[in-house]
N, C-alpha and C positions, 0 to 999 in steps of 0.2 A: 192617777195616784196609785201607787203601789197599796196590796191588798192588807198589808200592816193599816196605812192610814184610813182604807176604807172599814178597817174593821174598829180603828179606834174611833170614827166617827159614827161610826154603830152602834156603837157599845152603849152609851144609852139607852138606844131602841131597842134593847135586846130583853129589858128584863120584863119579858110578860109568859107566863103562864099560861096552860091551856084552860086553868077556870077564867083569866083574863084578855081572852083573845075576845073581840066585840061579835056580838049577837052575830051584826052579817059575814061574818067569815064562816061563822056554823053552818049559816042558812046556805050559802052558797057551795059549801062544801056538799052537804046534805044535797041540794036537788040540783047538781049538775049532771049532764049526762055520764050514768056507768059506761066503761069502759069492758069489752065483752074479754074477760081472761081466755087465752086460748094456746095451749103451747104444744105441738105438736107432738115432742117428745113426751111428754109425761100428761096427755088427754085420754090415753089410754090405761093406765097405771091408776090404780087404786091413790083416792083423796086422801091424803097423811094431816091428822088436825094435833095442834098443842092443846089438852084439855086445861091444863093449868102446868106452874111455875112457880119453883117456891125456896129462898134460899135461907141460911143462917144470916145476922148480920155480919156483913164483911169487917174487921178489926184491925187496926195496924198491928204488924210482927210485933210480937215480944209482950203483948198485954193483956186483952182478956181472955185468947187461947193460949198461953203461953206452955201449961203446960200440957197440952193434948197433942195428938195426931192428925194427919191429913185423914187417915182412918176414922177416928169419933167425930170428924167433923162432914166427913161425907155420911156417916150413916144417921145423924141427923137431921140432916139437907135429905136423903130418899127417904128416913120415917115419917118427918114434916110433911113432904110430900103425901104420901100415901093416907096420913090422919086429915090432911085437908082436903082432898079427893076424895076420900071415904072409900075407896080403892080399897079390896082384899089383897093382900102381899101375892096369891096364890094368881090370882090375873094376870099379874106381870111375865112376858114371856123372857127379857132380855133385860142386862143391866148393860149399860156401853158407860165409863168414868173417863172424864179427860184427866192429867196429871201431867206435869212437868219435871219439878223435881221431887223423884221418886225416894221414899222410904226404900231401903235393900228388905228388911224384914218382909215387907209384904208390897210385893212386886206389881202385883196384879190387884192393886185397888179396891177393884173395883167387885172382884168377889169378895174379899173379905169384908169389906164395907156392907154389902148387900145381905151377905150372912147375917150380920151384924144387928142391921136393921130389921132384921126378921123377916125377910123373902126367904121362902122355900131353898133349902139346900138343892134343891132340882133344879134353881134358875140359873141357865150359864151367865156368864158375865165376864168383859174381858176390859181392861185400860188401855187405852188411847194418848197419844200423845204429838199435839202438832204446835208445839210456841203456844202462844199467848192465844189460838184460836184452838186450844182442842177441845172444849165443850162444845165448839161451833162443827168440830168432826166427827164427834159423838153422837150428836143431833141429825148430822146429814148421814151419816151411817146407819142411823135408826130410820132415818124414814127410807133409805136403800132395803134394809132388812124387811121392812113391810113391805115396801112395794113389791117384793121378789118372795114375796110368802113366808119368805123365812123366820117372821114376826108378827103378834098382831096389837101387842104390848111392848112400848119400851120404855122403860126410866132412863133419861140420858143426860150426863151434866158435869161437875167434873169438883174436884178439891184442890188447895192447896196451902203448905203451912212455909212460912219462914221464918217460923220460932225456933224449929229445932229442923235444921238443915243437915243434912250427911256429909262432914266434914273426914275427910282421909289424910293419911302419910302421903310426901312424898314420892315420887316412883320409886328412887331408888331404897326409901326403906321399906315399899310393899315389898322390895323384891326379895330384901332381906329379909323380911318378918316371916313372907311366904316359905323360904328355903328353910328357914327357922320352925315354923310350923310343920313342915313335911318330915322332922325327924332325921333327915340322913344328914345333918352335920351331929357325930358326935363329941361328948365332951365340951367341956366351957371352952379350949382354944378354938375347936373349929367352928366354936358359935359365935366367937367374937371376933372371929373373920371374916366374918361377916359381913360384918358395920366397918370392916376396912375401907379406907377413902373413902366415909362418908362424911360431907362438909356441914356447916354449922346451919347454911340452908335447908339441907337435905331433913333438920330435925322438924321444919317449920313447917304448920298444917294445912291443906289446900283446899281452901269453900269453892261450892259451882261454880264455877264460872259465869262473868254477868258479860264477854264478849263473844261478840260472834264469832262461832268457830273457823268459818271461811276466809274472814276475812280482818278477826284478831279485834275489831271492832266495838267499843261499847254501844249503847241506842243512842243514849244522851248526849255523845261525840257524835256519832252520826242527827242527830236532831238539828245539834247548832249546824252541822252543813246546810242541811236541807234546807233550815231558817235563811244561812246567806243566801241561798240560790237562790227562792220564792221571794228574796226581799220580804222578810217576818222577825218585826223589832221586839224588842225585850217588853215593850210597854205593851203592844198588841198582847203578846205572850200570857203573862200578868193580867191584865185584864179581861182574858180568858177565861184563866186559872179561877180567877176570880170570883166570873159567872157561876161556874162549877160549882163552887163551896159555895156561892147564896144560892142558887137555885137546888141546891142537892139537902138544906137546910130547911129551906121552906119546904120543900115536899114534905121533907121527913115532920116539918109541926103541921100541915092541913092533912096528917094521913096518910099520902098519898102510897107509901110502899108497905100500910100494913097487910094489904092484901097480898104479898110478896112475899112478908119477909116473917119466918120464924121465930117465937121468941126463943132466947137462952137463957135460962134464970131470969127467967118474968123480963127482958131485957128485948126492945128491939132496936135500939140506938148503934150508931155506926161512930166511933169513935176516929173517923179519918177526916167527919166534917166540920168545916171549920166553918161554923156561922159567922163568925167575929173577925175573919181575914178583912183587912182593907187593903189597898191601892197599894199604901204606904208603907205597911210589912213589908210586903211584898215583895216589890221593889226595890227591898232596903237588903234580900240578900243577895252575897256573890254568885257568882258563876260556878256551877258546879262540876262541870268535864273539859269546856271548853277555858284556861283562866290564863292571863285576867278578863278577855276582852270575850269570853263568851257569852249566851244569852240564856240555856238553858239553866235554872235551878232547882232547888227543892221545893220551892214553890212552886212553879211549872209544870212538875213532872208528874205521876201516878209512885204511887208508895207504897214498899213490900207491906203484903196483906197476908192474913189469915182469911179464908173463908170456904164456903159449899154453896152450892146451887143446882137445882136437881128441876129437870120436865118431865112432865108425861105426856107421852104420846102414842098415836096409836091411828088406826086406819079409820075414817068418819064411821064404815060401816059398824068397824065394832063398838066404837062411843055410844051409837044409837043403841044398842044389843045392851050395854051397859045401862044405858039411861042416865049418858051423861052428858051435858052442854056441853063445847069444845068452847074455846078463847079464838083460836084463828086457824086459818087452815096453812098447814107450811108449803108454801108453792115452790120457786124457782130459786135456788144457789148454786154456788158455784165456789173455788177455788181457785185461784192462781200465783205465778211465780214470775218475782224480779229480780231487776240485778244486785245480791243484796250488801254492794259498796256502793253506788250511784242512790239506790228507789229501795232500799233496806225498811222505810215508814212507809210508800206508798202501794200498799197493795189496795187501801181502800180504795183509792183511785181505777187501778185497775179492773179492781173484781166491780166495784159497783156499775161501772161502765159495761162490762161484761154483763152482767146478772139481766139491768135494765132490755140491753140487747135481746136476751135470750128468751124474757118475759114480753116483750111488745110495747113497751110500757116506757115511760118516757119521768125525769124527776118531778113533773109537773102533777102525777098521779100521785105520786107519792104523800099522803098527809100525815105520815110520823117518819122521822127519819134517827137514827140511833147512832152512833159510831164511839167506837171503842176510842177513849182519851187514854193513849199512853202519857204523852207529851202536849201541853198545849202548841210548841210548836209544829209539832205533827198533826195534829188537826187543822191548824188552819194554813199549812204545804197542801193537805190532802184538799181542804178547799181552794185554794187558790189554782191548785193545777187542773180540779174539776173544772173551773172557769174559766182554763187557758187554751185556747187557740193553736197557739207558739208549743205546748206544751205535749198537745194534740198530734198535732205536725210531724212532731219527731219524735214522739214516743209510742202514740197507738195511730200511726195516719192510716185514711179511710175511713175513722171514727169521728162521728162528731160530738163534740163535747157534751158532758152530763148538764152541765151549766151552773148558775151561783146557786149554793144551799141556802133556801129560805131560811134564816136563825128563828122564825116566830115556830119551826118545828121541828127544830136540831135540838138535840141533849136538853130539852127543857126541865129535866126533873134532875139534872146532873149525870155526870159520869164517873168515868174511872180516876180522874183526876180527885174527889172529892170522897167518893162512897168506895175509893179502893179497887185494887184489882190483880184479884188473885188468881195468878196464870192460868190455874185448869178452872178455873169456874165461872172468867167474866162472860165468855158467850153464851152460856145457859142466862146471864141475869141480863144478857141484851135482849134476848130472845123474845122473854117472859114481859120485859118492862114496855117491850111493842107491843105486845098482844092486848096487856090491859091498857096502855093507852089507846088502840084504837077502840078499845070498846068505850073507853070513856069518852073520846071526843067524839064518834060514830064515826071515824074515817075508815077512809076501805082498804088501801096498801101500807104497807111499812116498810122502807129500807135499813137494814143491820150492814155494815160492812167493819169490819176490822182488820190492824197489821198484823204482823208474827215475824218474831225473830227468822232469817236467814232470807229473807223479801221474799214472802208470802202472803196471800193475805185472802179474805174471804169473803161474801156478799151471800144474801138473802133476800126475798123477797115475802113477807107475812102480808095473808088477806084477814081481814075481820071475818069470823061468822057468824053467818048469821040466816 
């Protein structure tokens, strides 16, 4: 059966919880034989731990941040931070901010945010920016910064708003406006020769761009390919989609992300989930890139967000120095690059298959696994080719495949599909949302991998500490 059917014959089995997984799965998890971490490259290199993780609630564009900045919303995502760490701002050596699409007023983020927040005017601080994974490059550059001395403190995580995006002119009326502005047309005639042979397009305004630059390409056209390819039906898709908003629900009533998530005016509510989605919504709308016969929708997809999410991290040694407990220690990641018209969604495939290689470590170790939900069909392409053979063969041969992802510890508390996901800050809220599940189920690894625009994409491996 193609892995559509295998998944909708799943989909039942899928809805359980880590308060609902049975006694003996605990028991057996807990006293199997540990697995000795040992990784040549970095056994030498000072232990990098996440002490804690901590974001604003993520909101769909246009509503409850509508009228702020990526600025007030990163600084407090790092004040948050800092008041629930009980962290002095003055400890902090380093601010690293992911961001995508950039405010022009303030370029660099990621110090004005930190100013903002009240860290020492002393602490440098620089923006980041990698698609949809650069809070996940913010993170891997702090723990590079410590391991290299350079650090022994970093706050690293990333913002982003779609409320109020940087909308420009035209080229040809920047070029006028610019000529206009420079003074050396005098007089109204030669200022309004400006705007010679300029067409009725040329007056009309130009938002970021949501296609890839290489390749001219939306995600959501690229998704429905990937769907035909992987053989991934609209109904798999949907009922995906689905798990997402009930499980990203229930978390949010048993608690489960208030040790996560900041409030905003007494507020820690995520306004993207939809408890009350069913099947039959669902299903009930069109095709949104691919029409008529395409499969990816609005239901399917992740949706422009508002939001912050900020770690701290820093070297084990200094934690202790601090007297502080870490959450997990960040071990092995990695980045990598595909072809991004072909494998544009699949770098999780890639990087996770890399990562495991790199660590010794195999998905069977693995007892929490996370992945970034662009698309539901994009998640379950990136499962299906983890458990492809064929897929193996001719795209990473000599590798043997990662294998099928256990769903009883895939996205169980929801993803990006439901809780949002705001370019520069979903990797910080992967990061964080691994760390305290392993502590709450007592598991000892965790897999992060996620895509990014231009076929990129990234992997991690999180140990529990303890």
């Amino acid at each position: 059966p193609t892995h559509s059917r295998l998944f909708t014959q799943r989909s039942k089995r899928m809805r359980l919880t880590a308060r609902t997984l049975p006694a003996t799965a605990v028991i057996l998890r807990s006293t199997r034989p540990r697995r000795t971490f040992s990784i040549a490259a970095t056994s030498s290199l000072p232990a990098v731990v996440l002490v804690d993780g901590a974001r604003i609630p993520f909101q769909p564009s246009g509503t409850a941040y509508n009228d702020l900045m990526a600025y007030d919303l990163s600084r407090m995502a790092m004040h948050g931070l800092l008041t629930q760490t009980g962290l002095s701002p003055s400890a902090v050596d380093y601010v690293l901010w992911g961001s995508v699409i950039q405010e022009v007023r303030n370029s660099n983020l990621a110090r004005d945010a930190a100013v903002g927040a009240g860290l020492p005017k002393s602490t440098p601080a620089h923006t980041v920016t990698q698609a949809c994974i650069s809070a996940n490059q913010a993170i891997c550059s702090a723990i590079n910064n410590i391991q290299t001395g350079q650090a022994e403190v970093v706050i690293a995580g990333g913002a982003e708003t779609f409320s109020d995006v940087p909308i420009r002119f035209s080229r040809p009326m920047r070029k006028a406006l610019i000529k206009l502005g420079s003074g050396k047309a005098k007089g109204l005639s030669k200022q309004l020769a400006l705007f010679k042979g300029m067409k009725a397009k040329d007056l009309a305004p130009e938002a970021p761009a949501i296609a890839n630059f290489t390749t001219g390409e939306v995600m959501g056209h690229n998704t429905d390919r990937l769907c035909d390819r992987f053989g991934i039906s609209r109904q798999a898709q949907d009922e995906y989609a689905l798990r997402s908003h009930q499980f990203a629900a229930k978390a949010h009533a048993d608690g489960i992300y208030e040790q996560e998530i900041i409030a905003v005016d007494g507020n820690v509510g995520e306004g993207g989930v939809r408890g009350d989605a069913t099947y039959e919504k669902m299903a009930s709308l069109k095709p949104a890139f691919v029409k008529p016969h395409g499969t990816v929708t609005a239901a399917n997809s992740s949706f422009l967000t508002d939001g912050a999410a900020a770690t701290l991290i820093m070297s084990d040694t200094k934690a202790k120095e601090l007297g502080l407990k870490p959450k997990a220690f960040l071990r092995e990641w990695t980045f990598v690059s595909c072809d991004p018209f072909e494998d544009l969604l699949l770098g999780p495939t890639y990087a996770a298959t890399k990562v495991l290689n790199m660590a010794g470590l195999t998905l069977k170790d693995m007892d929490v696994i996370e992945f970034h939900e662009a698309f539901a069909g994009q998640i379950l392409s990136n499962l299906a080719a983890l458990d492809s053979d064929k897929f193996y063969e001719k795209n990473i041969p000599g590798q043997q495949k990662v294998g099928a992802i256990p769903m009883e510890k895939f996205n169980i508390h929801g993803g990006s599909l439901s809780l949002g996901h705001p370019f520069g800050a979903t990797g910080a809220r992967l990061v964080t949302t691994v760390a305290n599940r392993l502590q709450r189920e007592d598991g000892r690894f965790g897999l992060i991998a996620a895509c990014a625009d231009g076929g990129i994409g990234h992997a991690c491996i999180v140990e529990r500490y303890s």
